[in-house]
Every structure is written in C-alpha cells, then in structure tokens.
Residue, then its C-alpha position, 0 to 999 in steps of 0.5 A: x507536294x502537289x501532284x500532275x503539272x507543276x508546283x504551286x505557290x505554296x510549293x515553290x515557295x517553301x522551295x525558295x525559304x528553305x534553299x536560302x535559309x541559312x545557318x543564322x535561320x534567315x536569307x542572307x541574315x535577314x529573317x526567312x519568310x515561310x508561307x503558313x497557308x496556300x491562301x498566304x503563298x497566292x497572296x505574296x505571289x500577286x504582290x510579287x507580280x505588282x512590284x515588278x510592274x513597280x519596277x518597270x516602271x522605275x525603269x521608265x521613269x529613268x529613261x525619261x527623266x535623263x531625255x527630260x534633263x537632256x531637252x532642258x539643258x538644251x533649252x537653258x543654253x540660249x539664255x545663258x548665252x544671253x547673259x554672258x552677251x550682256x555681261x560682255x557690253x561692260x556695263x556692269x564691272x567685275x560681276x562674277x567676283x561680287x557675285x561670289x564674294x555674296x556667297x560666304x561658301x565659296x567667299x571665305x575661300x578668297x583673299x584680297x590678292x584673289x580679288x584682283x585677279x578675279x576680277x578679270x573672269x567673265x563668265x562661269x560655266x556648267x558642263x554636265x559631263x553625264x549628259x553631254x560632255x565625256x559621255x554623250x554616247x549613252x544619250x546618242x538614241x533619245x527613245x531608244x530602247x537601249x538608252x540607259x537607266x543610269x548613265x556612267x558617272x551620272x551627276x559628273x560636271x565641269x566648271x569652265x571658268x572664262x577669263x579675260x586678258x589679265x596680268x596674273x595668267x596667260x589661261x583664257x579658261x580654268x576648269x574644274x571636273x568632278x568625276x562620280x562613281x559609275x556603279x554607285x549613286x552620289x559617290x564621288x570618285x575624283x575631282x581633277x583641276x587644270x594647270x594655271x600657266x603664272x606670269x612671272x611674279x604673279x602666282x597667286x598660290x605661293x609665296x616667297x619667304x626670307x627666313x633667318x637663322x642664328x648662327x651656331x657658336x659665338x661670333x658666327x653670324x646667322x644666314x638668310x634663306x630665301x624660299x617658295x612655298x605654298x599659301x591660301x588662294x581660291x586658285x587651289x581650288x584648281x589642284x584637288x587632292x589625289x585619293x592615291x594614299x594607302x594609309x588609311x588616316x591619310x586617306x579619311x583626311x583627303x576623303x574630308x578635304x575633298x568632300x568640303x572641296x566638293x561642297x564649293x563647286x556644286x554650290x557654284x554648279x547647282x546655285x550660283x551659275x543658274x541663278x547668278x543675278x540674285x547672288x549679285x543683288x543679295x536676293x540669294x543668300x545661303x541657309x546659316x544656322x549659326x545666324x541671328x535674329x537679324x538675318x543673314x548679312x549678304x556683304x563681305x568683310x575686308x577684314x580677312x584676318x579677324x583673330x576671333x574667326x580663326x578657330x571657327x574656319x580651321x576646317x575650311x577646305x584645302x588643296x595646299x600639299x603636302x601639310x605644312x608645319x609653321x615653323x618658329x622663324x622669322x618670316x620676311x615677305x618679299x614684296x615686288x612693288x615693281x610688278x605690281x598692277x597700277x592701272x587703276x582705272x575707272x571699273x576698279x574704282x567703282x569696285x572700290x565704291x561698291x565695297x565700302x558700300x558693302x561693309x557691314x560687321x558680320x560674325x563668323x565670315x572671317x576669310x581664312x582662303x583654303x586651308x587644310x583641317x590641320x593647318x594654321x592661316x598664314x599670313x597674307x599671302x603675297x605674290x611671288 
C-alpha cells in the first residue's frame, strides 16, 4: 500500500477486484480484472474517465432526440391536416380501405362483409402518447435540465381511426392503444381497444348459427338451436387480449397473439399513415420473402376462402376468445336480407370497377381475417 495522502490507482483497484471478486473467481460471474502494473491501472483509470465522458454524452443525445421528434411531430401535423381536408372533398372513394387492402399485413385481416363497412372510414390517426398524449408532462421543460432521458412508456401510441356516418355503428372514432413497458426498452406491456357500439344486426364480429340436433331414441324428433358466436373480423382488432393469465402456456399463446397483433398496428402506425398515398398507387408495398421472380403483386384477391391458403394463414393473429372448438354440426347461417345496405350509389360502383381492375392471381394472400394460432377459418361470417 502506498504511504502519505491516498491510494493510488493500482491500489484502488486491487481494492475493487477483490471486493467484487466472488466464489466463481469473477465479478457478478464474469471474469475479475486485476491490474498487473501500476502503468496498466493508470491506463484503465484514464479509460474510465473517457467512458463516462461517453456517457454524458449519451445522455444528451437523448435529451435532444425526444426535443428533435417533439419539433417534427409538430411540423408534420399540418400536412396531415391537409391531407384528410383533400380526402374530405370526395374526390377520391373509399381511400382508406384501398390503401389497406394493398397491404397484405393487415388485408389478409379483412373479410368482404369488412369491406362494406370500411368504406365508410375517413381518416387514420397517429397519437404518439409518449411524446404528446397520456404523458405530455415529461416534454413540459423543452431544454430543461430535468427533461428525461427515457420518457415513461416511450414508443406507446394510439390509432385513432375516424368514421363517417354509416349503418354498422354509431362510433364516430375507433381506437387502438399500444401501451410500452416504462422500465424496459421495446417491451410492450398491453395493447387496449375500445367498445364499438353495433346497430342492430350489423355487428360485424359475431354471427348468428342454427345448429341442429338428433333426437335421442327412435321417433323423437331432433331440435333446433339457435345461437351467437364469434367470427373473423378486422374489428377484433379493437378487443386485444388480456395478458391476466397465471398458466404459463396460456400465457406464451397471448404473448404470440398479442405480438402478431402488435406487428399490424405499428404497420399501420409507422408506414401506412405516414406514407398512405403510395399504399394507394401500389408504389409502397411489403418486403415478401416467399415471393417470386416477378415480384410482389400489389392487388388483392376476392377470393378470401382459397382452400390452399388455409394452412399457410392458420398463425394469423386474433382476438376471437376464448378459443373456439368447431363442432361437427350442422350450421345454417341466418342471413337478415332485410337489414341489408341497398344503397348502391355511384362511390361503390367505382369501388367495384376499381377491384375488378385489380384482380390478379397472387399465391399466399388468402384472407383467412383474424384467427387465433389454434383455430380453423370459419365460414364466411355474416352479419348477426
């Protein structure tokens, strides 16, 4: 030990290794460093002293990125005014749904009864809740001190989707929250939908069934049973699982479910919203690794129930729970011609032009909607 007014380098630390050394020989596992020279310890100290210079100016970094994506979210608010005033005029029908039916994330999630009501949506939405929505305190001191480095639940975000009047709901928004762990970095913690309020006989995300049964011994008749229960519909997309399970397979099956849940909406967050006129002309389109020498085809099939996609779309994502079992029964759909839409005016006939335009054969884009890992696809489901 050295003598007089402290302890040098070397000293402090041969202190430090052998204060963390452990059983195992290392420091918390890992292998413990000793210095061999004091020329070595002096060295390693100076490397210290730059890496937390380093860190400092990690730290600032961060400061300034979140002041950095503050300012742009501010200065790209005005041009997506401008373009929901456009879309607005009319000029141009059901633009929202043809923008998500060229993206095969989320249009192999739409069925054709889907379709009809999409085509009342005018406007998506991105609210990024981090920066000014459910936590707009931590951005409160732009080049203050005490601004955070990591703003709670950084990276959370809500999709505000807007509709017009329409037959199927009196709900003039839907939303969407995905909610991010606020300890550790791209962790989802929850994702939270909202109540869609169902005209009646127009819920989208049931169906009514009549299942017949054979009477038990010989001259009894069998009976009818009529009930009501869950289909593919993109609007599950507004009921996300719970993560409220204590089995742990249970659990490992909505953590899949709710990360292939996840995977739609930050598509419709970070590329579709931001660049939706391209999804519209087909000049966006999704990286496809299974596609072939021709390239990705940018239509849609109206075929949603293509036998050989079956397989190749059991792991879509869903959010019809509990899991149904099929049942060999006989099911007979209840159709309600009654309360169907007749207006058939000039919009949906230029829809109609617009996707027989579209039609193209394209392998691997069966629409099977929102099916959980387990499940079989239903049969088209109609309204209830």
């Amino acid at each position: 030990m050295g003598s007089g007014g402290g302890a040098s380098a070397f000293e402090k630390a041969l202190a430090m290794a052998m204060a963390g050394a452990g059983e195992s020989g290392g420091i918390d596992g890992g292998v413990t460093w000793v210095a061999s020279s004091p020329q070595e310890a002096n060295a390693v100290e100076e490397l210290r002293d730059l890496q937390r210079n380093r860190d400092k100016l990690d730290d600032e970094f961060e400061k300034e990125r979140i002041q950095l994506e503050k300012k742009y979210l501010a200065l790209y608010k005005p041009i997506d005014e401008q373009r929901g005033s456009i879309l607005k005029r009319g000029d141009i029908s059901h633009f929202w749904l043809r923008t998500l039916m060229n993206c095969r994330t989320v249009a192999d999630n739409i069925t054709p009864a889907d379709e009809e009501a999409l085509k009342y949506l005018v406007d998506i939405k991105v609210r990024e809740d981090a920066l000014e929505g459910e936590f707009p305190s931590a951005l409160a001191a732009v080049g203050s001190s005490a601004l955070p480095t990591r703003t709670p639940g950084e990276g959370s975000f809500t999709l505000i989707f807007e509709f017009g009047e329409n037959p199927f709901f009196t709900n003039t928004e839907l939303t969407k929250s995905y909610v991010m762990n606020a300890e550790e970095e791209d962790v989802l913690e929850k994702a939270t939908g909202c109540e869609i309020n169902w005209k009646s006989g127009k819920k989208l995300t049931t169906r009514v069934v009549k299942r017949t049964q054979k009477g038990h011994g010989k001259g009894k008749g069998g009976r009818t049973i009529v009930k009501t229960e869950p289909c593919d519909s993109f609007f599950n997309f507004f009921s996300p699982p719970e993560l409220n399970s204590a089995e742990l397979a249970v659990m490992e099956e909505l953590n899949e479910v709710l990360e292939a849940d996840f995977e739609v909406g930050d598509m419709i967050r970070s590329e579709i919203v931001p660049n939706a006129v391209l999804w519209f002309t087909g000049e966006a389109h999704e990286d496809d690794p299974e596609e072939d020498e021709a390239g990705y085809v940018n239509e849609y099939d109206d075929d949603y129930d293509d036998e050989d996609d079956d397989e190749d779309d059991e792991d879509d994502f869903a959010v019809n729970y509990p899991t149904r079992v099929r049942q060999a029964v006989t099911i007979e759909e209840l159709g309600d011609d009654d309360d169907e839409d007749e207006d058939d005016n000039d919009d949906d006939g230029e829809y109609e032009a617009y996707k027989k335009s579209q039609r193209k054969a394209k392998s691997g884009s069966g629409n099977q909607g929102l099916l959980l890992p387990d499940s079989q696809p239903p049969e088209e489901c109609k309204q209830q």
